[in-house]
C-alpha positions as CSV (number, residue, x, y, z in Angstrom):
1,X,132.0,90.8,137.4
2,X,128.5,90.2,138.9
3,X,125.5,88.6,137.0
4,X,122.5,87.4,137.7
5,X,121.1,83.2,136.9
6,X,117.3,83.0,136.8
7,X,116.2,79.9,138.4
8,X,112.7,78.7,138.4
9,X,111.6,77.1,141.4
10,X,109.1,74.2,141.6
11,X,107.3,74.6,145.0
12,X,104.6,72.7,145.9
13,X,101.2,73.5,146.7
14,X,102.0,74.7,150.7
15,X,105.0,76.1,149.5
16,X,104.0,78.2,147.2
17,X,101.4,79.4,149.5
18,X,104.1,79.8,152.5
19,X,106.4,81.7,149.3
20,X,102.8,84.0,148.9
21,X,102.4,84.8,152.4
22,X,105.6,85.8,153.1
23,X,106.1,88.5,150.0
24,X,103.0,89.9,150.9
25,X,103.5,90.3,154.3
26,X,107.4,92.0,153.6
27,X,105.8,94.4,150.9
28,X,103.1,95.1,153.5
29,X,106.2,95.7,156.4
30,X,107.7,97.7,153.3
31,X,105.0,100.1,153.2
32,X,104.9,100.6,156.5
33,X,108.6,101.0,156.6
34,X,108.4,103.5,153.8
35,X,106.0,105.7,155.4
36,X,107.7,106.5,158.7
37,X,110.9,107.0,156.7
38,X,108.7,109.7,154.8
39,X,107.7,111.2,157.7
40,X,110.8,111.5,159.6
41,X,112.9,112.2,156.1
42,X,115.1,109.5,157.0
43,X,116.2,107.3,154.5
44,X,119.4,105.9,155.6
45,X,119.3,102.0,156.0
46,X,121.3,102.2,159.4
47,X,119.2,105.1,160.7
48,X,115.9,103.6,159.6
49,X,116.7,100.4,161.5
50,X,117.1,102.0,164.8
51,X,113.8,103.5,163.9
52,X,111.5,100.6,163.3
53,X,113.6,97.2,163.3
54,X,111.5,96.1,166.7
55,X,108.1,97.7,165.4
56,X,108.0,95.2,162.3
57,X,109.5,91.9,163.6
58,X,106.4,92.9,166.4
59,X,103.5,93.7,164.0
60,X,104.1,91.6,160.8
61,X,106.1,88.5,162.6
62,X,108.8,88.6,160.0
63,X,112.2,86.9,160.4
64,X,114.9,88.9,161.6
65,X,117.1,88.7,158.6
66,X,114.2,89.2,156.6
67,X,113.1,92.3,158.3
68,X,116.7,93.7,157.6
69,X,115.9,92.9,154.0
70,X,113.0,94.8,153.8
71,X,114.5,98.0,155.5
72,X,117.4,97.8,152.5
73,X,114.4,97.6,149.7
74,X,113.1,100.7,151.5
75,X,116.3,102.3,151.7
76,X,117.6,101.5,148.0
77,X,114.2,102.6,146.4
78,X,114.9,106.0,148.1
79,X,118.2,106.3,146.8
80,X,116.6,106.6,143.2
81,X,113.7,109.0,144.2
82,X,113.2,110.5,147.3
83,X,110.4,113.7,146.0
84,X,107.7,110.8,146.9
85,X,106.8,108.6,149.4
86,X,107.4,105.0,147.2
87,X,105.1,102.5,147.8
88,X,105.4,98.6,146.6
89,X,103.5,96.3,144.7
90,X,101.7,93.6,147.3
91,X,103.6,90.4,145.5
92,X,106.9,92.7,144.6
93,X,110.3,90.9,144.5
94,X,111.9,90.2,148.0
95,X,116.1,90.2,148.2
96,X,117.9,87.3,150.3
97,X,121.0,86.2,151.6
98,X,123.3,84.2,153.0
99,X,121.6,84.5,156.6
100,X,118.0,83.0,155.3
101,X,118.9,81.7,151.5
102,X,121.2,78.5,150.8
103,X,121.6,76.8,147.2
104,X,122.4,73.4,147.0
105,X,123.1,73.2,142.9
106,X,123.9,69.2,143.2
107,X,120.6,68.3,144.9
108,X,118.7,71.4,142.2
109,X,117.2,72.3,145.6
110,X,116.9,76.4,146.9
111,X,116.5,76.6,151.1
112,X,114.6,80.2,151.7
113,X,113.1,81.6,155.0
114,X,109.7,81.8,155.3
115,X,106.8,83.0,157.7
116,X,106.2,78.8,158.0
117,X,110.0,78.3,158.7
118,X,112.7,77.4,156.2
119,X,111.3,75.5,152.8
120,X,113.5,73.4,150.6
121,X,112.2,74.2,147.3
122,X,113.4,72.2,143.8
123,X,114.5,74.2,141.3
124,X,115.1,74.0,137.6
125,X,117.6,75.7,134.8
126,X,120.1,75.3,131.6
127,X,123.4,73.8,131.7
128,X,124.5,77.0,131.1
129,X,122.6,78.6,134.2
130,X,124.2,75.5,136.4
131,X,127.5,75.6,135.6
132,X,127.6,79.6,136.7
133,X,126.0,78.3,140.0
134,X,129.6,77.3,140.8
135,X,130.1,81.3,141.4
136,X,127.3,82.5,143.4
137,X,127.5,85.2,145.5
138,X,125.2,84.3,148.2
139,X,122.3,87.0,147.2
140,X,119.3,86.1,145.3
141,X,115.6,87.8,144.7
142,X,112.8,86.2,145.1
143,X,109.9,86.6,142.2
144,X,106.4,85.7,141.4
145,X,105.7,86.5,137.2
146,X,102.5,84.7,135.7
147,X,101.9,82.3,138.7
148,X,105.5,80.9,138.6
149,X,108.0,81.7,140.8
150,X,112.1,82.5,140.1
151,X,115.2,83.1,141.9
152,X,117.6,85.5,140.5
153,X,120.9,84.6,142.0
154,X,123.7,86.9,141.7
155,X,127.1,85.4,140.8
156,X,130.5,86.7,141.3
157,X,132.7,85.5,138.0
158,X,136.4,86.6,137.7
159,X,137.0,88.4,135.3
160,X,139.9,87.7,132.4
161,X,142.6,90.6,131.9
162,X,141.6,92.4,129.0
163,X,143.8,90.8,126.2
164,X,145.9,93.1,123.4
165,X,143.6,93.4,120.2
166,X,145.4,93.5,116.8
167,X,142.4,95.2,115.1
168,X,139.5,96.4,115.5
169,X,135.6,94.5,114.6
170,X,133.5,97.4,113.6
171,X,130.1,97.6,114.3
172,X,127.0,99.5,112.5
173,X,123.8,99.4,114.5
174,X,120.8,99.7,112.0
175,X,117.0,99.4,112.1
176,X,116.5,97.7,108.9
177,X,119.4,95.1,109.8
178,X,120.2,95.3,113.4
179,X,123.9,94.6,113.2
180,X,126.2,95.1,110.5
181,X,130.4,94.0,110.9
182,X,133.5,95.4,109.2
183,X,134.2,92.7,107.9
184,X,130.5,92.2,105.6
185,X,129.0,90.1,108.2
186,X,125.1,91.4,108.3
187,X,122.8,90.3,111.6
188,X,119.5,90.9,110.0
189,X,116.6,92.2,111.8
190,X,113.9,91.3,108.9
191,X,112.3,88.1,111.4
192,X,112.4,90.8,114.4
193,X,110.9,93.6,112.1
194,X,107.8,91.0,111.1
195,X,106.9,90.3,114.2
196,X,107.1,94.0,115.9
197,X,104.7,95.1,112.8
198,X,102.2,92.2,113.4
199,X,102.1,92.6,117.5
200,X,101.3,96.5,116.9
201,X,98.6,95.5,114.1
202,X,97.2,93.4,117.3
203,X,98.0,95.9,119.7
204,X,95.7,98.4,118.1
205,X,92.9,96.2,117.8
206,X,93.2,94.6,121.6
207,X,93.4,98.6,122.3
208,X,90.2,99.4,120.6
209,X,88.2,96.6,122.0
210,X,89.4,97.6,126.1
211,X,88.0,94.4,128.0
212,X,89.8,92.9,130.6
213,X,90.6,90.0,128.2
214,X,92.1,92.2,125.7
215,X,94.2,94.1,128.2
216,X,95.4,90.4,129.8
217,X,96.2,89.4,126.1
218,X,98.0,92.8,125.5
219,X,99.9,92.0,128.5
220,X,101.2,88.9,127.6
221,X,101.6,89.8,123.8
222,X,104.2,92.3,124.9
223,X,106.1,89.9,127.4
224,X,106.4,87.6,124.5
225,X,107.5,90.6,122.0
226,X,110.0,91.3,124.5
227,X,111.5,88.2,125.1
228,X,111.8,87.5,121.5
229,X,113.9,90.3,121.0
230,X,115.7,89.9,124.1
231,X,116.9,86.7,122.9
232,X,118.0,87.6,119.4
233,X,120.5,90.4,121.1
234,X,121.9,87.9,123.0
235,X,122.5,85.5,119.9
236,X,123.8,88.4,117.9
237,X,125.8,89.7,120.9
238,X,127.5,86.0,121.2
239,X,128.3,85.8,117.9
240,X,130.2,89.1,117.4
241,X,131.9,88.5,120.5
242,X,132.9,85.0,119.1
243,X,134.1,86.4,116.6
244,X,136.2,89.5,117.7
245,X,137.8,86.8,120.5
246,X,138.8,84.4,117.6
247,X,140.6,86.9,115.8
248,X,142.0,88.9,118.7
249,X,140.0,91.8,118.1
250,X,138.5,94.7,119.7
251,X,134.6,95.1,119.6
252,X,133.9,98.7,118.0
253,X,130.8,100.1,119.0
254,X,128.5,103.3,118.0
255,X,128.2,105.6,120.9
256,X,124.6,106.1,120.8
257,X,123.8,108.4,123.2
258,X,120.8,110.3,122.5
259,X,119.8,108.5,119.3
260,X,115.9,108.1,120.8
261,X,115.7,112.5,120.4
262,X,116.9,111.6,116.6
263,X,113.9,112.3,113.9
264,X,113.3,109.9,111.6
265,X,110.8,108.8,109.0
266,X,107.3,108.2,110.0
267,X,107.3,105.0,108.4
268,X,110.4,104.0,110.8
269,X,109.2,105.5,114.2
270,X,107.2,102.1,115.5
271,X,111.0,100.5,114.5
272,X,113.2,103.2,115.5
273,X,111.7,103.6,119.3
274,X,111.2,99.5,119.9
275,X,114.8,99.3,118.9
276,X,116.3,97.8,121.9
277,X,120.5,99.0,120.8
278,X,121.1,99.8,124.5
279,X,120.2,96.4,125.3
280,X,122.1,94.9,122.2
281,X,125.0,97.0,123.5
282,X,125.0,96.0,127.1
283,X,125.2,92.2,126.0
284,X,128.1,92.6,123.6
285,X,129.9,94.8,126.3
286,X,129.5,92.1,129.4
287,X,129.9,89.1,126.7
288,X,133.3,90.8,125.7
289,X,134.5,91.6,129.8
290,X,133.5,87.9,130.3
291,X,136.3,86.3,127.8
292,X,139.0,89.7,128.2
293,X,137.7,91.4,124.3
294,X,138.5,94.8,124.6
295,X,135.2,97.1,123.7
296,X,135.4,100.9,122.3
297,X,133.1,103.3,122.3
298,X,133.8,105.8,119.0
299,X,131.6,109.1,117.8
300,X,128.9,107.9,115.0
301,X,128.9,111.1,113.1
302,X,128.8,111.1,109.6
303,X,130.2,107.3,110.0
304,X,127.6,106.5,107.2
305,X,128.3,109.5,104.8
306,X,132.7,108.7,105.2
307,X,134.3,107.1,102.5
308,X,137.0,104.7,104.2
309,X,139.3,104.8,101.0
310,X,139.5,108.8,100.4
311,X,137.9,110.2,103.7
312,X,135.2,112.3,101.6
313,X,132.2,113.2,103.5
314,X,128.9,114.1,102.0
315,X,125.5,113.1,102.1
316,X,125.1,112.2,98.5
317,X,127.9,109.5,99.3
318,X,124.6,107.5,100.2
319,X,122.2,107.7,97.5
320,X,120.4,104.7,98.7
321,X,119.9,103.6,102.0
322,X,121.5,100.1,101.1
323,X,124.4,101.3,98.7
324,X,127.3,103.9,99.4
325,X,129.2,105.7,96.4
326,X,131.8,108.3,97.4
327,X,131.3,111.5,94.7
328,X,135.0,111.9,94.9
329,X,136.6,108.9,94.1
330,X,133.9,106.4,93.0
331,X,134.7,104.0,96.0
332,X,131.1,101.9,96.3
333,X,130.0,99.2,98.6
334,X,127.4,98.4,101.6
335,X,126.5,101.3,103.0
336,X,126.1,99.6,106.8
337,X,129.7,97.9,106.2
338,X,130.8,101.1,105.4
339,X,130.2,102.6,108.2
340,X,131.2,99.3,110.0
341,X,134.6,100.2,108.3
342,X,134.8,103.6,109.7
343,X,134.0,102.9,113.1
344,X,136.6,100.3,113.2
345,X,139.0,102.8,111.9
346,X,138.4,105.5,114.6
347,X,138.7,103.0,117.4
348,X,142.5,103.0,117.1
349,X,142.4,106.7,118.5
350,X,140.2,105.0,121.0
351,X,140.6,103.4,124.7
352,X,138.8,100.4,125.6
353,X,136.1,100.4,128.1
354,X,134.0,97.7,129.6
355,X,131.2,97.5,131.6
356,X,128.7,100.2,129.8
357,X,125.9,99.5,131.2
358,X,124.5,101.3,134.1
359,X,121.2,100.1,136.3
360,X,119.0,101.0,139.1
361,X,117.9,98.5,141.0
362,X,118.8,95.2,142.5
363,X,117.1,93.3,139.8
364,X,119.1,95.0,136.9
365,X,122.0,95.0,138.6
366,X,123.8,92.7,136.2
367,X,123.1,90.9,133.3
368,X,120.6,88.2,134.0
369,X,121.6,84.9,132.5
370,X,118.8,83.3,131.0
371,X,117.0,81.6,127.9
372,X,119.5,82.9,125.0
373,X,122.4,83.8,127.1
């Protein structure tokens, strides 16, 4: 199983500017590389390197496993869209390997090619984050975010045999409480909810007011939002996986495709499409294939509206959103570990799946293993 550990690198002053120079001038060779595949509608990384492998290690200098690099960008951004020419941003990410990128994780020291030559550059990161160092791969990317610089590495971590699963954990995806388990367990999304209401209270007024300042703040309020509830999924995530692997449990999940077309109330729209489940659902689903859980996918219908004792289904068995009451035999409890209940049951008529997500690029690849993780 591949994922990715963000390192941040500490260059100093010349290196960072040698780190600069040499993005820029690959996004530049990028451009140009991107236009002459346009033209000639190829967009084949072999046949594109006949084509102008010479031209850019002539105009732009660039290394020679470097200027293989930049073909593959070219070529992988075409394999997502081809109906435009693509173009790339002057300080985009840059992809290494093994030919121009070594990682030495005792010394905390990164060896990249440059336009100046190779630069040893210290780097920093979590236990966590070194001890998966042990599996790199030998690829990394190369970003500048907010004047700092990081190295995504990608790892290559064997995976466990999926185990047998006596049972099944449940799960009931909610916007009020973002996780709810079979077993009463609530994961509640009250601190996330807070701060999504009070970043849109400032995001309307840093909207209104339309100076560069305000559009800088905006920018970095919504990094910030993001990150926030980026790592609360991954602390929920680990925690139902804990807990499904201590019992020797499958992971039950809602299959949720489509649920951003669902309507809902205009009082829960702001909630309902910041919701981040398919990110919630991706970490439970590589946390699980990392330690062998089994995961299931089941239908959610009516899930909510099922009585687990007597199998009557009716809206009116949720009069409340909070409470559940079944009008035929009087069975009442949680309505979110109700449904938890059902969706454990159906995932006996279930096979278990891993790896759910699904990703575009290089960068989202894999999972990156960060802050939270």
């Amino acid at each position: 199983m591949r994922l990715c550990v963000q390192l941040q690198l500490r260059p100093n002053q010349e290196q960072a500017q040698a780190l600069k120079e040499t993005l820029a001038t690959a996004n530049k060779a990028a451009d140009y590389v991107s236009e002459i595949a346009w033209d000639a509608q190829v967009f084949g990384q072999f046949k594109l390197h006949k084509l102008v492998y010479s031209d850019i290690r002539f105009q732009f200098g660039l290394p020679a496993q470097l200027a293989v690099r930049v073909i593959a960008k070219v070529a992988d951004a075409y394999k997502i869209k081809r109906h435009k020419k693509r173009l790339f941003k002057p300080l985009g990410a840059v992809a290494f390997d093994a030919r121009n990128f070594s990682l030495f994780a005792d010394k905390s020291m990164a060896s990249l090619s440059t336009l100046q030559g190779r630069q040893k550059i210290p780097f920093s990161c979590g236990k966590r984050q070194r001890e998966l160092l042990e599996f790199q791969f030998g690829e990394a990317d190369l970003v500048y975010l907010k004047r700092k610089w990081f190295l995504f590495v990608t790892i290559n971590v064997e995976e466990p045999p999926i185990g047998a699963a006596t049972g099944a954990l449940g799960i009931d995806f909610g916007i009020v409480n973002i996780a709810t388990d079979s077993e009463g367990q609530v994961y509640s999304g009250e601190t996330l909810t807070k701060v999504r209401k009070r970043y849109a209270g400032l995001r309307q007024r840093l909207q209104s007011c339309g100076t560069p300042s305000a559009k800088r703040h905006l920018q970095n309020r919504s990094r910030k939002e993001k990150n926030f509830a980026k790592t609360l999924n991954h602390t929920i995530a680990k925690q139902i996986v804990e807990k499904a692997q201590r019992h020797s449990q499958a992971v039950a999940l809602e299959d949720l495709k489509g649920i951003r077309e669902t309507t809902v109330r205009r009082a829960q729209r702001l909630l309902h499409h910041s919701w981040a489940f398919g990110q919630l659902r991706n970490f439970i689903a590589y946390k699980a294939q990392l330690v062998g859980t089994p995961v299931v996918l089941v239908e959610p219908a009516y899930t909510s509206q099922t009585c687990p004792e007597c199998g009557h289904i009716a809206r009116g068995n949720r009069p409340t959103q909070d409470n559940f009451r079944c009008q035929a035999c009087g069975y009442a409890g949680h309505a979110d570990t109700i449904a938890a209940r059902n969706i454990a049951a159906r995932a006996a008529v279930n096979q278990p799946i891993v790896g759910i997500a699904t990703h575009r690029n290089h960068l989202q690849a894999c999972p990156v293993y960060g802050a939270g993780s």
